[in-house]
C-alpha positions as CSV (number, residue, x, y, z in Angstrom):
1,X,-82.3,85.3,144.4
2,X,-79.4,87.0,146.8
3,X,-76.3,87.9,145.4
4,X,-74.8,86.2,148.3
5,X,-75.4,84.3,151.1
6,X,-73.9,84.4,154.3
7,X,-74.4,81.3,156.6
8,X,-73.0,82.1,160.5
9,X,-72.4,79.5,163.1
10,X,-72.5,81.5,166.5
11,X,-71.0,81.0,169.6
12,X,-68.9,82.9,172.3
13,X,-66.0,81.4,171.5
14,X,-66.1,81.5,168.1
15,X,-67.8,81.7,164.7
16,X,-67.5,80.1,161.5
17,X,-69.0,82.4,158.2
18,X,-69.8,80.4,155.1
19,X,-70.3,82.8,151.8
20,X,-72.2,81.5,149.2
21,X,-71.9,83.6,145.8
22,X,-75.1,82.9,143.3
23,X,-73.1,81.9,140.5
24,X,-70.8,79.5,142.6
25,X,-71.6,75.7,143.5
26,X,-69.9,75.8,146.9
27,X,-69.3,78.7,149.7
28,X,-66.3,79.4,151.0
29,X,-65.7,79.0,154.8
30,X,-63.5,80.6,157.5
31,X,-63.3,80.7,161.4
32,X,-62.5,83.0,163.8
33,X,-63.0,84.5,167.3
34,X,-66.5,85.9,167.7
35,X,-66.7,89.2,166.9
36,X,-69.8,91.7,165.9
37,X,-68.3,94.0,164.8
38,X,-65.9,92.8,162.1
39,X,-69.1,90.8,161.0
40,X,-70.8,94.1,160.9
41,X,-67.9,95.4,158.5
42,X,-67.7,92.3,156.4
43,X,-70.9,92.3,155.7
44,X,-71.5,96.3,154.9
45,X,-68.2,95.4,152.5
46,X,-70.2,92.9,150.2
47,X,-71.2,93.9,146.5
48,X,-75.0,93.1,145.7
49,X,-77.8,92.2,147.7
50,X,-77.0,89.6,150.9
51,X,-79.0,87.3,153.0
52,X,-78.2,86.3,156.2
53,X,-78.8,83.3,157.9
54,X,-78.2,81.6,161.5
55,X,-80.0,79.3,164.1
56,X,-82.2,80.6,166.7
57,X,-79.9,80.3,170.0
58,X,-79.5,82.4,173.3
59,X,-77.4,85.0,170.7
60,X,-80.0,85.1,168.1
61,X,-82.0,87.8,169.3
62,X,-78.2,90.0,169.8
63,X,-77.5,89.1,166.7
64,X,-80.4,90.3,164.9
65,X,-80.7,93.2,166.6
66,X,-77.2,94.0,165.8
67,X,-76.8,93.0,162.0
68,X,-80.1,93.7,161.0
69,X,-79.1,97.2,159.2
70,X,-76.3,94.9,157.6
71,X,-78.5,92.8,155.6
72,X,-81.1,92.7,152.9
73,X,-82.6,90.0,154.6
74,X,-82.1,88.1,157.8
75,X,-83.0,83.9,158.6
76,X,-83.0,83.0,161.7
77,X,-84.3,79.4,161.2
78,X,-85.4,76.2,163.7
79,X,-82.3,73.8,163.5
80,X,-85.0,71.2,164.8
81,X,-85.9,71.5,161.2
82,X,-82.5,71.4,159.2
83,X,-82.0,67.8,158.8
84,X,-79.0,68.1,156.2
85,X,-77.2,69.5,159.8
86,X,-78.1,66.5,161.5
87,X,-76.3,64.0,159.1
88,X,-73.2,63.3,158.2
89,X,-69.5,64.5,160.1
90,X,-70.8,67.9,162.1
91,X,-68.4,71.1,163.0
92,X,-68.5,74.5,163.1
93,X,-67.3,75.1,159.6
94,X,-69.3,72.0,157.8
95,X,-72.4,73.6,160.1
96,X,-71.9,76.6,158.5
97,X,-71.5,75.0,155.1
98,X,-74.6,73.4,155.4
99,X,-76.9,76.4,156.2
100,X,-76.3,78.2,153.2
101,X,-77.0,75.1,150.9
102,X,-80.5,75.0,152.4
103,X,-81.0,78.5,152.5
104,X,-80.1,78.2,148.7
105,X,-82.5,75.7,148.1
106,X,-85.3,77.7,150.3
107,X,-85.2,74.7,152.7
108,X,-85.1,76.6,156.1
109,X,-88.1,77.5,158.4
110,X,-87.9,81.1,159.8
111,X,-88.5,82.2,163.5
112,X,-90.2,85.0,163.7
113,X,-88.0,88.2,165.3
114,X,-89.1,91.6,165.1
115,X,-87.4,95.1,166.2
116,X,-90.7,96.4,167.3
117,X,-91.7,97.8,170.8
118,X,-94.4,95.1,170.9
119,X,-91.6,92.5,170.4
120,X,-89.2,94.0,173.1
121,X,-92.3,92.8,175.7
122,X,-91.6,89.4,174.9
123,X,-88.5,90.1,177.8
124,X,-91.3,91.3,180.4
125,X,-93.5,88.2,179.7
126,X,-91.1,85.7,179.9
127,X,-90.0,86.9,183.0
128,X,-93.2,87.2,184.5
129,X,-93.9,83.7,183.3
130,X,-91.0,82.0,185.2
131,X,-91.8,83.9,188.3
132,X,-95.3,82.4,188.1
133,X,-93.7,79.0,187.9
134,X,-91.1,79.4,190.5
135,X,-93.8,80.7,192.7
136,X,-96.0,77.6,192.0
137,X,-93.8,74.7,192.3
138,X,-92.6,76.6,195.8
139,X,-96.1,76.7,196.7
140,X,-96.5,73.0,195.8
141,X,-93.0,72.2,197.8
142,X,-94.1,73.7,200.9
143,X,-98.2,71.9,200.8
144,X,-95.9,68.6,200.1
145,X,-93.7,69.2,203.3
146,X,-97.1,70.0,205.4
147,X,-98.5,67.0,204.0
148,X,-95.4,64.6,204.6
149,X,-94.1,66.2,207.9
150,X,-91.8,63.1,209.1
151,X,-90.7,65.3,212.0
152,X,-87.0,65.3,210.6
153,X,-84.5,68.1,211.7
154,X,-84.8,69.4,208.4
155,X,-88.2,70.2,208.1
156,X,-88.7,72.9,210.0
157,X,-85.5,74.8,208.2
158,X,-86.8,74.1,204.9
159,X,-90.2,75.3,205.7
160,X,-89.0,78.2,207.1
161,X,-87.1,79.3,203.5
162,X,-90.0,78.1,201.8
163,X,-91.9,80.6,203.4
164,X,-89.4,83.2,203.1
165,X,-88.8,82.5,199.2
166,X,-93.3,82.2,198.8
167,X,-93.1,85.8,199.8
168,X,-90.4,87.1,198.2
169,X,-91.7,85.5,194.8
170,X,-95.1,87.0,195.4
171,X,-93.7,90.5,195.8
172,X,-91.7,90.0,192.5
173,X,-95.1,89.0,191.1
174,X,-97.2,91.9,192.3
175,X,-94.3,94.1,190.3
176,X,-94.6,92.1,187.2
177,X,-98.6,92.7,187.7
178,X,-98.1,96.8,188.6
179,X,-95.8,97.1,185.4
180,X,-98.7,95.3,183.3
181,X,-101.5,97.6,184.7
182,X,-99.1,100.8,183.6
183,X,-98.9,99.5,180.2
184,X,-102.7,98.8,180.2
185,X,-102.9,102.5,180.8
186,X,-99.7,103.5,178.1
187,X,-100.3,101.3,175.0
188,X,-102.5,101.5,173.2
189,X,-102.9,98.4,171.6
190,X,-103.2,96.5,175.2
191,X,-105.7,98.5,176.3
192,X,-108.3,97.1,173.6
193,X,-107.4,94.0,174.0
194,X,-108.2,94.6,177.8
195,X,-111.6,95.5,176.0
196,X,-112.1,91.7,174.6
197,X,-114.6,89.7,177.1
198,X,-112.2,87.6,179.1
199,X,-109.2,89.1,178.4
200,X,-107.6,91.5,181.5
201,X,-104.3,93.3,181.7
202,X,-101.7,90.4,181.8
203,X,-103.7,88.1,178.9
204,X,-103.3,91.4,177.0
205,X,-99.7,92.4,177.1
206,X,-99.4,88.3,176.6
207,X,-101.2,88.4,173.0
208,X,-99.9,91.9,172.0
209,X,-95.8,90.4,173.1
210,X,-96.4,86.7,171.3
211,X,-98.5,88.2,168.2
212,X,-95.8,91.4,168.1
213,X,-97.2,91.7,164.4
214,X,-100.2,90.4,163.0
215,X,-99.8,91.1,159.6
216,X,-97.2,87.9,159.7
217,X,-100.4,85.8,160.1
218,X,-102.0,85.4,156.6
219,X,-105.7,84.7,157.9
220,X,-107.2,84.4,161.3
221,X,-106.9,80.5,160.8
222,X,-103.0,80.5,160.3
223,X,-103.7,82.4,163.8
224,X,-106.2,79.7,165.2
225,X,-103.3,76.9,164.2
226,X,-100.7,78.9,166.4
227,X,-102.5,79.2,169.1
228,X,-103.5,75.4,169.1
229,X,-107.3,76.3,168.4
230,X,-107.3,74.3,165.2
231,X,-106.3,70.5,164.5
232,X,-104.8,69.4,160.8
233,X,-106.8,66.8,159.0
234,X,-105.0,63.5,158.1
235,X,-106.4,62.7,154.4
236,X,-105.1,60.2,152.0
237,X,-106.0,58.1,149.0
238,X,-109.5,60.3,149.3
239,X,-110.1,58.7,152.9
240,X,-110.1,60.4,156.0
241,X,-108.2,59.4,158.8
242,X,-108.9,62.0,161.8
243,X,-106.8,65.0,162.8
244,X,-103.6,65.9,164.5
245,X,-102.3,68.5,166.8
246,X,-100.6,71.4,165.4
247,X,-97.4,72.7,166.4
248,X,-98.7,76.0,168.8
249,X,-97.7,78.1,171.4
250,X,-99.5,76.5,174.7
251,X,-99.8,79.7,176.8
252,X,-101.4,81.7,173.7
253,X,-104.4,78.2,174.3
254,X,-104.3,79.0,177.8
255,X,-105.3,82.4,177.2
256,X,-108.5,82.1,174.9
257,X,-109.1,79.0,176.3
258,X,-109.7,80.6,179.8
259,X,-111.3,83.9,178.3
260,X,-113.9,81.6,176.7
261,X,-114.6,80.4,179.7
262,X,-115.1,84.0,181.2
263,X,-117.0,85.5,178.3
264,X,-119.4,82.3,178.8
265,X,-120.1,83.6,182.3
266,X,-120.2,87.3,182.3
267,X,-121.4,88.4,178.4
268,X,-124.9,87.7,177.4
269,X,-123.7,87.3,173.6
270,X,-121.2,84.7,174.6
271,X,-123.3,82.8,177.1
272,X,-126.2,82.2,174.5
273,X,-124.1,81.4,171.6
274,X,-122.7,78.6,174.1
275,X,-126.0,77.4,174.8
276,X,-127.3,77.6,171.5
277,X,-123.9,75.4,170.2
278,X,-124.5,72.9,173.1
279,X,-128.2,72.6,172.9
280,X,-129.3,73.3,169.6
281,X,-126.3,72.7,167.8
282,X,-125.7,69.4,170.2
283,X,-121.8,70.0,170.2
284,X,-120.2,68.7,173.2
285,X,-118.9,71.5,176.1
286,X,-115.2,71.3,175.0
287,X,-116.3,71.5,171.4
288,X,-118.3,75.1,172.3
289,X,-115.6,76.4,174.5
290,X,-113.4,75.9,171.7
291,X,-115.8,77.7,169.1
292,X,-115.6,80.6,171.5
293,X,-112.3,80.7,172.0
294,X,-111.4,80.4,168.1
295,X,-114.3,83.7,167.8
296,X,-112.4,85.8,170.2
297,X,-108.9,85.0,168.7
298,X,-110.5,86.3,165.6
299,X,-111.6,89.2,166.9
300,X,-108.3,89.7,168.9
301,X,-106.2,89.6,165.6
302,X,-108.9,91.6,163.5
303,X,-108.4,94.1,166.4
304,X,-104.4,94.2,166.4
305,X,-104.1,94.2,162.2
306,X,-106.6,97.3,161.9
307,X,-106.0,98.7,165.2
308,X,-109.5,98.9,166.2
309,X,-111.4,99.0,169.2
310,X,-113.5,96.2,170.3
311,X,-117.6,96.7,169.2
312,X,-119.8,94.5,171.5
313,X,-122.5,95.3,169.2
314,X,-121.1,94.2,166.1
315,X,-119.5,90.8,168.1
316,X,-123.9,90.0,168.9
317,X,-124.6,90.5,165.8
318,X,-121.9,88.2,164.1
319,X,-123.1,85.7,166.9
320,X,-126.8,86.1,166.1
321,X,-125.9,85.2,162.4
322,X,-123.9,82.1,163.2
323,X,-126.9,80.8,165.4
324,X,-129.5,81.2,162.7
325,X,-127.3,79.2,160.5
């Protein structure tokens, strides 16, 4: 247990610190103007060992960047999940209040942050991702006008910008694209990914941003969960009662669930573990995409926690195994 810990509610207005001393029942709270840098001295002025929590916000990233030398440990946790916060009269200060109880109690759920290089690419991805979506629903926008032409005065203006902004969005795009072919070339760890069947240079720098560390995944089916690969089962009273969705990150899915599909295609080892699954095996298509999807995530996070290079060989011979099963 912490000596002390310090519960923040951010904003840019203001912030409101809650300290909770180990051998106290309730923390004290104050509220102030925002400022980073007194919290940076208040904190470095604290006896013992401290823990800092906050929600994940726009901020929280700033935050941990900046505090994280002020700290012996940092939460940045889901406020989805506190549901002490959502009852009861709600402020600033009684927010506050709140967070360090449950962080007392070990109550909070932790969103991953890291201060790593492959963390930082998260920025690059999620911009690249919005351009891709802001390119798509123009695209969609402008076959809708085509389609729908009601020879208004307004058409032929909006079609005209649509054109304009379709271009302009597709330059932006090809730079997103160039920067991920220079990593490709620059880090290492994206580079064997780009060695994975299936995977090229944006899927790469995709996993290696979102994953950032693997050692924060305990086994490659902690990994399979978060990227929405593997379902929960729904037990009680010793009967079974199907499965449910996890809580994953769609675009990580997208990824192996499209590479699974390439790997089919292209790789020999791939291809014939899919027809062995579908015809020996029986499994439906989905289910033997999915299989193959779930192998190369494996192999994906094996890669990133030992740094090693993808081994086609090995990969047939794991595959080879499983089909004499």
């Amino acid at each position: 247990m912490f000596d002390c810990i310090v519960a923040l509610d951010w904003a840019k207005s203001n912030m409101a610190v809650a300290k909770l001393k180990k051998e106290v029942k309730e923390p004290k709270v104050f509220e102030m103007e925002s400022d980073i840098e007194y919290l940076k001295r208040y904190l470095d002025e604290l006896p013992g060992t401290v823990q800092l929590v906050f929600e994940v916000s726009s901020s929280a990233r700033k935050l941990f960047f900046e505090l994280y030398d002020y700290a012996d440990d940092i939460i940045v946790c889901n406020p989805l999940k506190n549901e002490l916060i959502m009852k009861g009269p709600k402020n600033d200060r009684i927010d506050a209040v709140k967070l360090a109880l449950l962080a007392r109690r070990g109550d909070l759920q932790n969103v991953f942050l890291d201060l790593g290089e492959n963390f930082k690419l998260r920025r690059l991805v999620s911009g690249y991702v919005d351009v891709v979506k802001a390119l798509v629903r123009c695209k969609n926008h402008r076959a809708d006008l085509k389609e729908n032409k009601i020879e208004s005065q307004y058409d032929e203006f909006v079609m005209k910008l649509k054109e304009i902004e379709t271009k302009k969005l597709s330059e932006i795009k090809a730079q997103y694209e160039d920067k991920f072919s220079e990593l490709e070339k620059s880090n290492p760890e994206i580079k064997r990914m780009t060695s994975i069947p299936g995977i090229g240079a944006i899927s790469a720098v995709k996993i290696v941003a979102t994953v950032a560390s693997a050692e924060r995944f305990s086994s490659y089916k902690d990994y399979w969960g978060y990227c929405g690969l593997a379902r929960y089962l729904i037990e009680s009273g010793g009967r079974l009662y199907g499965t449910r969705k996890t809580r994953h990150n769609p675009m990580m899915k997208a990824i192996y669930k499209m590479a699974a599909l390439v790997a089919i295609s292209t790789t020999k080892e791939f291809g014939g573990y899919y027809e062995y699954l579908t015809r020996t095996k029986l499994l439906p298509a989905y289910d033997a995409r999915n299989a193959i999807a779930r192998h190369i995530a494996k192999v994906s996070l094996m890669m990133l926690k030992h740094k090693s290079k993808y081994k086609a060989r090995l990969v047939e011979q794991k595959i080879k195994a499983l089909s004499s099963i």
